[in-house]
C-alpha positions as CSV (number, residue, x, y, z in Angstrom):
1,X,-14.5,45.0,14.9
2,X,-13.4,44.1,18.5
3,X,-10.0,43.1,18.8
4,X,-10.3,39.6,19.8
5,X,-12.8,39.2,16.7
6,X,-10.2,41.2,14.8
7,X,-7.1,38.3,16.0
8,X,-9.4,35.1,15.4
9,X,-9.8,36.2,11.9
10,X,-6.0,36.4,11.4
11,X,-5.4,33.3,13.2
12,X,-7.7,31.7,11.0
13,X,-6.5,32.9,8.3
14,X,-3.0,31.7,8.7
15,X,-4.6,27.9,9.6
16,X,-6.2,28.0,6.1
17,X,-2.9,28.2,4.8
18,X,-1.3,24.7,7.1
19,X,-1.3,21.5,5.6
20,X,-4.2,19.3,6.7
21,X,-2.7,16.5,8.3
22,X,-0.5,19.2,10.6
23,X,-4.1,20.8,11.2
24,X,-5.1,17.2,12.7
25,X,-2.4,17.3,15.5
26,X,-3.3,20.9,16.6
27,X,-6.4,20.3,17.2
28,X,-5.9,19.2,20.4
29,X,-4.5,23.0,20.8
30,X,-7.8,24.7,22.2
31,X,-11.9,23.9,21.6
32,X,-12.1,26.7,19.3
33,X,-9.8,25.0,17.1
34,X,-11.0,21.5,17.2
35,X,-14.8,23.4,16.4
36,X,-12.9,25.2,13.7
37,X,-11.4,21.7,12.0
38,X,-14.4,19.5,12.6
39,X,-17.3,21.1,12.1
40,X,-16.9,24.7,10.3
41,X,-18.0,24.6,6.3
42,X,-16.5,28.0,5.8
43,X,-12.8,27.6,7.1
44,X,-12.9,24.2,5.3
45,X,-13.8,25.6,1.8
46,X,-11.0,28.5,2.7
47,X,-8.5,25.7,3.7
48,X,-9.6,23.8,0.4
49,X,-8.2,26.7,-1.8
50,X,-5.5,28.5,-0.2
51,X,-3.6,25.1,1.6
52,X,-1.2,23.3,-0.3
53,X,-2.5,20.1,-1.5
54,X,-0.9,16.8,0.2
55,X,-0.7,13.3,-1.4
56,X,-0.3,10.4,0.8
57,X,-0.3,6.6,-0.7
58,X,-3.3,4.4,0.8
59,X,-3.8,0.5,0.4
60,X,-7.2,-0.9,0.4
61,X,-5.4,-4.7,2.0
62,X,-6.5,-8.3,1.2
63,X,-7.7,-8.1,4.9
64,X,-10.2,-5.8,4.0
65,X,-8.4,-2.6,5.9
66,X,-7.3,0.5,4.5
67,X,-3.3,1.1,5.4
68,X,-1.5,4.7,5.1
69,X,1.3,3.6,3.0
70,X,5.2,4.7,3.6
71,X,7.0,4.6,0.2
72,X,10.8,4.5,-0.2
73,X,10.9,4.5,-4.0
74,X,14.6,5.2,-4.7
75,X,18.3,4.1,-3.1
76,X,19.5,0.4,-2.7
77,X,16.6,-0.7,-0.8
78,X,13.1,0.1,-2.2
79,X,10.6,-0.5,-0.1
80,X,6.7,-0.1,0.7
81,X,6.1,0.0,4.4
82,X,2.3,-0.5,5.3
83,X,1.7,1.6,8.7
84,X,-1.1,0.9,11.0
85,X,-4.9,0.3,9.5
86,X,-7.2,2.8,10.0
87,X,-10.3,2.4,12.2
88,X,-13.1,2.4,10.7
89,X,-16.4,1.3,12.9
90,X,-19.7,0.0,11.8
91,X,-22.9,1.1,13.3
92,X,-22.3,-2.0,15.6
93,X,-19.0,-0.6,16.6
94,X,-16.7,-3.3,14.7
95,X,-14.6,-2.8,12.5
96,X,-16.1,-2.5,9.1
97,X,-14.9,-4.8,6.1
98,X,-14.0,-2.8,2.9
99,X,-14.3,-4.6,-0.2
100,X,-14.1,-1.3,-2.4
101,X,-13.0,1.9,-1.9
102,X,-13.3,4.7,-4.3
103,X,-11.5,8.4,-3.4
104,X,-12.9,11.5,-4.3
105,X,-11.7,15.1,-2.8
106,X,-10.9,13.5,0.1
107,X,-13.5,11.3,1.0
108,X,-13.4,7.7,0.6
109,X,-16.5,5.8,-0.8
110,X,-16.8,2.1,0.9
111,X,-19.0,-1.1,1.0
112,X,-18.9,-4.4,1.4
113,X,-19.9,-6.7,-1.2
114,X,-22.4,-10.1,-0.3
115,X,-25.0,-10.3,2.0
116,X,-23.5,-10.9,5.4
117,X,-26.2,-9.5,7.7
118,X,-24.2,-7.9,10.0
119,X,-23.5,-4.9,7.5
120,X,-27.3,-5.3,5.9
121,X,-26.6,-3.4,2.8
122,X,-25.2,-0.2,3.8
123,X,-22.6,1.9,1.8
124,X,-20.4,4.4,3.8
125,X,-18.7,8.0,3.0
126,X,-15.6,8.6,5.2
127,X,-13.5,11.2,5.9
128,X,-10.4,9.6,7.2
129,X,-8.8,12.8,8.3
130,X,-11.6,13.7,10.4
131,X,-13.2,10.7,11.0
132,X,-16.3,11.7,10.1
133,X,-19.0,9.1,8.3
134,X,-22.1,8.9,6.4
135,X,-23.8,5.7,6.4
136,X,-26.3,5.1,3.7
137,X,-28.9,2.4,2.4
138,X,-28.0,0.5,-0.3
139,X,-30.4,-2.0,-0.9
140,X,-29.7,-4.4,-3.9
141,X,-26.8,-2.2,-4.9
142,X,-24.4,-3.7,-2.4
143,X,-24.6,-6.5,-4.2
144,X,-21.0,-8.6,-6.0
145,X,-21.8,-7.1,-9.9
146,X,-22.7,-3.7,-8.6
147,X,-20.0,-0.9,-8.9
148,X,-19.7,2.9,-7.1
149,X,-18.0,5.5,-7.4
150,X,-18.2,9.2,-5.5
151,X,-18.0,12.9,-7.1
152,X,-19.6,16.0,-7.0
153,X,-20.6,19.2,-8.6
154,X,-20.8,22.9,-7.7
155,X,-24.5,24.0,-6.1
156,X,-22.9,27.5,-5.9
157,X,-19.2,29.4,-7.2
158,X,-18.3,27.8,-3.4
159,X,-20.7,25.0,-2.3
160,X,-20.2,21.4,-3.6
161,X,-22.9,19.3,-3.2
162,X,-21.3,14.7,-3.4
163,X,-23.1,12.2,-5.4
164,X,-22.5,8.6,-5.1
165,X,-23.4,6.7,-8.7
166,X,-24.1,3.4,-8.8
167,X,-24.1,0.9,-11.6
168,X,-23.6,-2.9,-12.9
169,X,-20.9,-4.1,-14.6
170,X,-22.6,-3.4,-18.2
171,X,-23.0,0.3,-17.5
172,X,-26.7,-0.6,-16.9
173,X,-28.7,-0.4,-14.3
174,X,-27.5,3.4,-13.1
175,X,-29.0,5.1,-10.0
176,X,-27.4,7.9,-8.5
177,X,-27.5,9.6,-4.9
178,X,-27.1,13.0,-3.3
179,X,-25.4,13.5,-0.1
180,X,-27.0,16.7,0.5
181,X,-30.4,15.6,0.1
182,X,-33.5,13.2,2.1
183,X,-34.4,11.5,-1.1
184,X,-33.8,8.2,-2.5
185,X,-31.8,6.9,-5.0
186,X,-32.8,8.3,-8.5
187,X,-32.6,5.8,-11.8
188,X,-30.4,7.3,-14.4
189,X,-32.1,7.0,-17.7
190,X,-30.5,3.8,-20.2
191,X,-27.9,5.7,-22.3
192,X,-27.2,8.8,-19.8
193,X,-23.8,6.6,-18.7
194,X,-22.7,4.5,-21.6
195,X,-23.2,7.2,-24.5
196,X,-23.1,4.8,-27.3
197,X,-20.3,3.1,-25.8
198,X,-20.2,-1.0,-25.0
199,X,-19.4,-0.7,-21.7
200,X,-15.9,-2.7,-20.6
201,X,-14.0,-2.5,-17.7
202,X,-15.7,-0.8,-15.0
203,X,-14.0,-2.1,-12.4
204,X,-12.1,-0.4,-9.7
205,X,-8.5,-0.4,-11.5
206,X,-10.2,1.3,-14.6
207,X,-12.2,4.0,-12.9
208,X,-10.9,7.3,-11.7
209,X,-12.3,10.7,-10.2
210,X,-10.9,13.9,-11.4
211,X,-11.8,17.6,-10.7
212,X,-15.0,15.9,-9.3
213,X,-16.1,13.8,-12.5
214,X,-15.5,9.6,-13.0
215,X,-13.5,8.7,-15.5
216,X,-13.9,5.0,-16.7
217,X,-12.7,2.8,-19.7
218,X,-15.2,2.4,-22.5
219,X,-15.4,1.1,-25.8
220,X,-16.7,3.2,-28.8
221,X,-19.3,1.9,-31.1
222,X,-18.7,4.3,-33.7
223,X,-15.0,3.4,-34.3
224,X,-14.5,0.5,-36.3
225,X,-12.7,-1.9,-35.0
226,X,-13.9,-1.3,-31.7
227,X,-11.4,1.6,-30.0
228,X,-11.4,2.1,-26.3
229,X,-10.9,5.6,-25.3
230,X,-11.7,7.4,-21.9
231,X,-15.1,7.9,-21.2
232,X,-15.8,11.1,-18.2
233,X,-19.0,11.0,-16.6
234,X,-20.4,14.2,-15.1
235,X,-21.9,14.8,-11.9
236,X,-23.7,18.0,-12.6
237,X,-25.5,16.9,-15.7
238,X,-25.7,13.3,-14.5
239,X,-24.8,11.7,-18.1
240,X,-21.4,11.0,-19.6
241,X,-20.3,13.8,-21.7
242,X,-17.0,13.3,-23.1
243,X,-14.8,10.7,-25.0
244,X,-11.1,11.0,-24.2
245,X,-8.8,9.3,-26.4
246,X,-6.2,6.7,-25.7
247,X,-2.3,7.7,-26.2
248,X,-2.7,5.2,-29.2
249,X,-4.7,6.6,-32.4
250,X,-4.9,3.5,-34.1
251,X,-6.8,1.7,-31.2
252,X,-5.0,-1.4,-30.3
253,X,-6.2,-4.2,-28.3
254,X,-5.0,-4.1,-25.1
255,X,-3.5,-6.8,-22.8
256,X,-3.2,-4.5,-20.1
257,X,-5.5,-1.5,-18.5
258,X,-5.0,0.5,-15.7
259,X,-6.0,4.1,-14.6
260,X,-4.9,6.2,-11.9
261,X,-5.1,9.7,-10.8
262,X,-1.6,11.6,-10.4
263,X,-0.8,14.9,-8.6
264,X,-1.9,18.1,-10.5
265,X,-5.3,17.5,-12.2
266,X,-3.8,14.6,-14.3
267,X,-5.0,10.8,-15.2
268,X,-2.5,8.3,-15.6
269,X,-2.9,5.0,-17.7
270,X,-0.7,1.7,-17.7
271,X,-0.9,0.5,-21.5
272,X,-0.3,-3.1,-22.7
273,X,-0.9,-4.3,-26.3
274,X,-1.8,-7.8,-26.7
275,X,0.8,-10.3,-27.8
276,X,3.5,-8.2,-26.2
277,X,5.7,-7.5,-23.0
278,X,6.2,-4.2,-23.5
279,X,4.2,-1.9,-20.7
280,X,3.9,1.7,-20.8
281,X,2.7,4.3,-18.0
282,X,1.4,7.5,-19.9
283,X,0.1,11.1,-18.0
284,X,-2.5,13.9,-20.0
285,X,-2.3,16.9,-20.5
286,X,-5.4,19.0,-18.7
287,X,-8.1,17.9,-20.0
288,X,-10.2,20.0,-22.7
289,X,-13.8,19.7,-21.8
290,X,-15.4,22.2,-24.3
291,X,-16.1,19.5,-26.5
292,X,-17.7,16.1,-26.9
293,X,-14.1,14.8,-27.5
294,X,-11.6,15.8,-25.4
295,X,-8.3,17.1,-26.6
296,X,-6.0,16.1,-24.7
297,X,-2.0,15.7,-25.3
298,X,-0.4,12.1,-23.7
299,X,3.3,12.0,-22.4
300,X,5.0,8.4,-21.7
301,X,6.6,8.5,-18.5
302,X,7.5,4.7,-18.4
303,X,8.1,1.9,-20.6
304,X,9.4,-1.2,-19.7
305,X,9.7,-4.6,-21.0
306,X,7.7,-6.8,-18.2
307,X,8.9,-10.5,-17.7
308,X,5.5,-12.8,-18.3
309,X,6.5,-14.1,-15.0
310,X,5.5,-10.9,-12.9
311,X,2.2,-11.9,-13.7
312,X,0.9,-8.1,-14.8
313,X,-2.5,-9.0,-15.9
314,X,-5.5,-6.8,-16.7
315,X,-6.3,-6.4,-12.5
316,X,-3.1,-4.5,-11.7
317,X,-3.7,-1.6,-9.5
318,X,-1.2,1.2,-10.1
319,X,0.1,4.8,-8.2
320,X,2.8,7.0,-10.1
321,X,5.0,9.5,-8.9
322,X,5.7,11.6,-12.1
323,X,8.7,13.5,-11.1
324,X,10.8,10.4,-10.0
325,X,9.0,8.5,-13.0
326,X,8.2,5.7,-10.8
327,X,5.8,3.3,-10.4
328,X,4.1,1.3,-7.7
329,X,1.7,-1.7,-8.9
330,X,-0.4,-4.5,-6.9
331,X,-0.9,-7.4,-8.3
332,X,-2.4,-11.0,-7.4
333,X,-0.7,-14.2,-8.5
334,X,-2.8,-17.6,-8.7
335,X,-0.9,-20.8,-8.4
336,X,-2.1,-22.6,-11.1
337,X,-0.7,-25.9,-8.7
338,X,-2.3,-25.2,-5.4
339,X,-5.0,-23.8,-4.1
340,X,-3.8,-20.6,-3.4
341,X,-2.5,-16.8,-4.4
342,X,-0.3,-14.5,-3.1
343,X,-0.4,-10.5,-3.2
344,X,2.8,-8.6,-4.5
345,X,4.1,-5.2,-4.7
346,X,6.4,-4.2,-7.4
347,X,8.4,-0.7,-7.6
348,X,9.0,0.1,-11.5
349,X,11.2,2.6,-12.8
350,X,13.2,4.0,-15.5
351,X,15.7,1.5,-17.0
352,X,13.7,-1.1,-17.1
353,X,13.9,-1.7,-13.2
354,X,11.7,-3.8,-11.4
355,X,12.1,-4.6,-7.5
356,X,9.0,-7.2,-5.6
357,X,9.0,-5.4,-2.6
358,X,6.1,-7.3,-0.4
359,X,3.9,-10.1,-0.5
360,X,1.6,-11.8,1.7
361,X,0.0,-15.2,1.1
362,X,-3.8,-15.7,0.2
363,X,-5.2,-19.0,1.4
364,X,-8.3,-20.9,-0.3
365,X,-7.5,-20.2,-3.8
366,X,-8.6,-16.6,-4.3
367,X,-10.0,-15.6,-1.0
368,X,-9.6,-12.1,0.2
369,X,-9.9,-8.6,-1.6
370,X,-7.3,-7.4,-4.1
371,X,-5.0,-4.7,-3.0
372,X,-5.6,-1.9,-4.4
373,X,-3.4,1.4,-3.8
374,X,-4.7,5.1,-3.8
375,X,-3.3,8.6,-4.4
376,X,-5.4,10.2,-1.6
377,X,-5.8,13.6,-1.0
378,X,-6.5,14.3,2.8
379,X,-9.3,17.5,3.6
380,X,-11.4,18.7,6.0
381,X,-14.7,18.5,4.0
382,X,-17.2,17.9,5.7
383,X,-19.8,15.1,4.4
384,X,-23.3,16.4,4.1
385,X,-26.4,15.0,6.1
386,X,-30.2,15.2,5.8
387,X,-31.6,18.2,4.3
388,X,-32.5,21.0,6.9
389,X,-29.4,19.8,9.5
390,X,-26.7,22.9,9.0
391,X,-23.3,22.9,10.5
392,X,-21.4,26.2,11.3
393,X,-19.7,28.4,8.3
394,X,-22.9,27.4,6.3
C-alpha cells in the first residue's frame, strides 16, 4: 500500500468517528472530503456505526416548514427557540409545502396533502444534512385520508434497502414502495398491516419508527373489551408482526395518546385515561421481538395533573428528554368564540410544572398544519435511486 493510500485510510478513519453535523462544516475542507460526505456508501455505513449518534429537535410549523429547534428546558426561563427553516425545493424550484413529515434513520419522509397542481402528487425523501432528495409518484396516495410512513430493512449484514408504506386511515388500502428499486408501488395483501386489529389512530402523533420498523396504535380484537396495545409493522416481511402492550394491563380507555421515539432504541407514550387529568409519559424497555407479543418492561418518567384548560387533547405531538425527565408537547387550541386557533408549546416537567413557552395565531378557524416536533437523528445516508445507478463505496 502506497503511503498516500495508506494516510487517506487513516484520515478516513478518524472522520467515521466525528459527529455528523461537524462533518457538514468540513466539507468545505478539500473535494476529496465533500466526495467522501456526499456521495460515498461505504464511509457512510462506517460513519453510521462507529459515530456517536446526535439528537437534534425539529418542528414540522403551521407554515408548512420544517425548523431545527433550540431547547432550553431547565433554569428560570424555559424556552423553545425555532431557528431558521430549512430549504427545501420542489422540482419547480419553490419552496415545497410539508403537510407531513415522518423521520426514519435520518431521512425525512414528506408530502403535501390536496390536489394543488403545482406539486401533482409527488412524495419526497430528504436528507436534510446533505440535502439530498428523492422525489417520487404518488398518485391517489397523496391524497387528505392517506397516511406514510418510511423504514427499511437489511438486503445484506451492511446494506439497507428504504421502503415508504402507504395506507388509509382504516389500515386499508396498504401499498408499499422500495427506494432501491424501478418498480411501482406494490398492494399489500388485506390483513398483512392490521393483524386482527381494528385499526385506530394512525395518525402522525401515534406512529413511530424504531430500529427501522413502524410502530402505530392499534386496537386488539381478541381482548375483550377492546385493549389498545402497540402494534410494529415490519419492513422486511412487509406484514405487522408483533403486538406490544400498553404500560396499563387492564386496558383503559384512553383520553389521551401520543407516541414518540426517545434516544437509545426506546418508544415513549403520553397516557391519559378518560374522565381524568392525570397525564403520564412512560419509556420501554428494548423491545423483545422473538415473539408475537412483545415483552417489554414500561417506566413512568412523568406524571402530572394537567389543567383542562391547556387543552391536551388526543392531537398532542410530544418529544422527551429522559434524563432531565422533561417534556416538550404541541398542541392546537380552537376558540370555540371565533373563528380561529392558536398553536402552543408547553415545557412539562417533574413536580407537576408546566411553562407555555410559544404560540402563534391560526387565522380562518383551523387553517394551517399542526405542529408537530421530531427527535431527529442527522446521517449521511445516502437515498437510493433507480436500479442500475451506483454511487461510490457500493
Amino acid at each position: 500500500m502506497t503511503i498516500p493510500n495508506l494516510f487517506n485510510d487513516l484520515v478516513d478513519e478518524i472522520l467515521c468517528r466525528v459527529p455528523a453535523t461537524n462533518l457538514k462544516r468540513l466539507r468545505c475542507t478539500s473535494k476529496r472530503w465533500n466526495r467522501l460526505f456526499k456521495d460515498d456508501r461505504r464511509f457512510a455505513r462506517e460513519h453510521s456505526h462507529k459515530a456517536a449518534k446526535e439528537y437534534l429537535a425539529l418542528m414540522l410549523t403551521n407554515k408548512k416548514r420544517i425548523c431545527p429547534v433550540s431547547l432550553n428546558l431547565h433554569g428560570d426561563v424555559p424556552c423553545v427557540v425555532l431557528k431558521r427553516e430549512l430549504s427545501l425545493a420542489a422540482p419547480d424550484s419553490n419552496q415545497f409545502d410539508i403537510d407531513q413529515v415522518f423521520h426514519c434513520d435520518g431521512l425525512l419522509l414528506c408530502n403535501h396533502l390536496g390536489n394543488n397542481p403545482r406539486y401533482g402528487s409527488e412524495i419526497v425523501v430528504w436528507n436534510p444534512l446533505t440535502g439530498q432528495t428523492r422525489w417520487i409518484e404518488a398518485g391517489n396516495r397523496s391524497k387528505n385520508y392517506i397516511r406514510s410512513v418510511l423504514g427499511y430493512c437489511y438486503q445484506d449484514r451492511n446494506k439497507k434497502s428504504y421502503k415508504i408504506l402507504c395506507f388509509d386511515a382504516l389500515g386499508q388500502d396498504a401499498e408499499i414502495y422500495e427506494l432501491n428499486s424501478d418498480t411501482t408501488w406494490r398492494k399489500i395483501p388485506d390483513g398483512d398491516l392490521t393483524l386482527g386489529c381494528c385499526w385506530s389512530l394512525g395518525c402522525s402523533g401515534h406512529t413511530a419508527s424504531l430500529n427501522g420498523n413502524a410502530y402505530f396504535f392499534a386496537m386488539e380484537k381478541s381482548k375483550r373489551p377492546l385493549g389498545v396495545s402497540l402494534l410494529r409493522f415490519d419492513f422486511s416481511t412487509e406484514k405487522s408482526s408483533l403486538f406490544v402492550p400498553l404500560p396499563y394491563p387492564s386496558c383503559p380507555m384512553y383520553e389521551i395518546l401520543s407516541l414518540s421515539a426517545v434516544r437509545g432504541d426506546k418508544l415513549s407514550v403520553l397516557l391519559q385515561p378518560d374522565c381524568t387529568s392525570k397525564t403520564e409519559i412512560w419509556v420501554t424497555s428494548k423491545i423483545d421481538d422473538t415473539t408475537t407479543k412483545g415483552a417489554v418492561s414500561w417506566t413512568k418518567v412523568l406524571a402530572l395533573d394537567l389543567s383542562p384548560q391547556l387543552q391536551i387533547t388526543d392531537e398532542v405531538q410530544f418529544l422527551l428528554d429522559e434524563d432531565k425527565k422533561v417534556a416538550v408537547c404541541c398542541e392546537r387550541w380552537l376558540d370555540d368564540e371565533e373563528p380561529k386557533s392558536i398553536d402552543k408549546i408547553y415545557i412539562l416537567g417533574e413536580d407537576n410544572k408546566v411553562n407555555e413557552v410559544g404560540s402563534g395565531e391560526v387565522i380562518d378557524g383551523d387553517a394551517g398544519v399542526w405542529q408537530l416536533i421530531l427527535n431527529y437523528v442527522p446521517s449521511l445516508v445516502q437515498i437510493e435511486h433507480a436500479r442500475g445507478k451506483r454511487k461510490r463505496g457500493d
